[in-house]
C-alpha positions in Angstrom: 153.2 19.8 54.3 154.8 22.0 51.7 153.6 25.1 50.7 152.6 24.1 47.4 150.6 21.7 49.0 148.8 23.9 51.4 148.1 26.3 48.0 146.8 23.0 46.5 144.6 22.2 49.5 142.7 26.0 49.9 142.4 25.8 46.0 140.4 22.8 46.3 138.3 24.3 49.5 138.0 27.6 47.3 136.2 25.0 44.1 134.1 23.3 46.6 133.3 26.2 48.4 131.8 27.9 44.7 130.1 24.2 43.9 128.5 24.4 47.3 127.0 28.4 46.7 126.3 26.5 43.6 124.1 24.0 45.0 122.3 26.5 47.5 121.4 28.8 44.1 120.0 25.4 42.2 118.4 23.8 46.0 116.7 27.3 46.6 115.3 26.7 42.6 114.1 23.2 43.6 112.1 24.6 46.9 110.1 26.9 45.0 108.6 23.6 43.4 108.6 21.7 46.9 106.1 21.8 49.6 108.8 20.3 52.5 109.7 22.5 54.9 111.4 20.3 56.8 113.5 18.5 54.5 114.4 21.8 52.6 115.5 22.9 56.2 117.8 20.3 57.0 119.1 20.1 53.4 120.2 24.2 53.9 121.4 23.6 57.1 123.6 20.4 56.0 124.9 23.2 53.1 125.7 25.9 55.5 127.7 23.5 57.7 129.6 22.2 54.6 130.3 25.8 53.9 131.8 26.6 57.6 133.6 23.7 57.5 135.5 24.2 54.7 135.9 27.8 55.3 137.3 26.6 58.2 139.9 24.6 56.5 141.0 26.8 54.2 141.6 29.7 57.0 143.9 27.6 58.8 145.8 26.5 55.9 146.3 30.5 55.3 147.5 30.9 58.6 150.0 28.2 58.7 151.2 29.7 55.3 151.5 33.6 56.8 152.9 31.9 59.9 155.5 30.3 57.8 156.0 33.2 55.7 156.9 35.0 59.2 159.2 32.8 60.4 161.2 33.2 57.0 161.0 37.3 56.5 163.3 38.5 58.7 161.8 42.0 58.4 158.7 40.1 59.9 
């Protein structure tokens, strides 16, 4: 994978990462109408895992990319 690729890829995490916080701020709106607990639970809790996941992603593509940027800095 290229670097401009791995940029491309934690971009993408970084947009679904602010559409997800997105849908938290608009799901917490909706529960205030709801009377579900449950449901509202799991649909938070399916959010927040989203969330880590991607978060995820994107910090390994930053370390592969400082990695790489190590191997090629001789001052490194």
């Amino acid at each position: 994978m290229t670097d401009q690729e791995r940029l491309s890829n934690i971009q993408s995490y970084a947009w679904t990462l602010e559409l997800l916080g997105e849908a938290l701020v608009q799901h917490d709106e909706v529960l205030e109408c709801e009377h579900n607990p449950h449901l509202s639970f799991r649909n938070t809790a399916g959010i927040h895992q989203a969330i880590r996941i991607i978060s995820r992603l994107a910090s390994e593509q930053c370390a592969k990319m400082i990695d790489l940027g190590n191997l090629n800095d001789p001052a490194a």
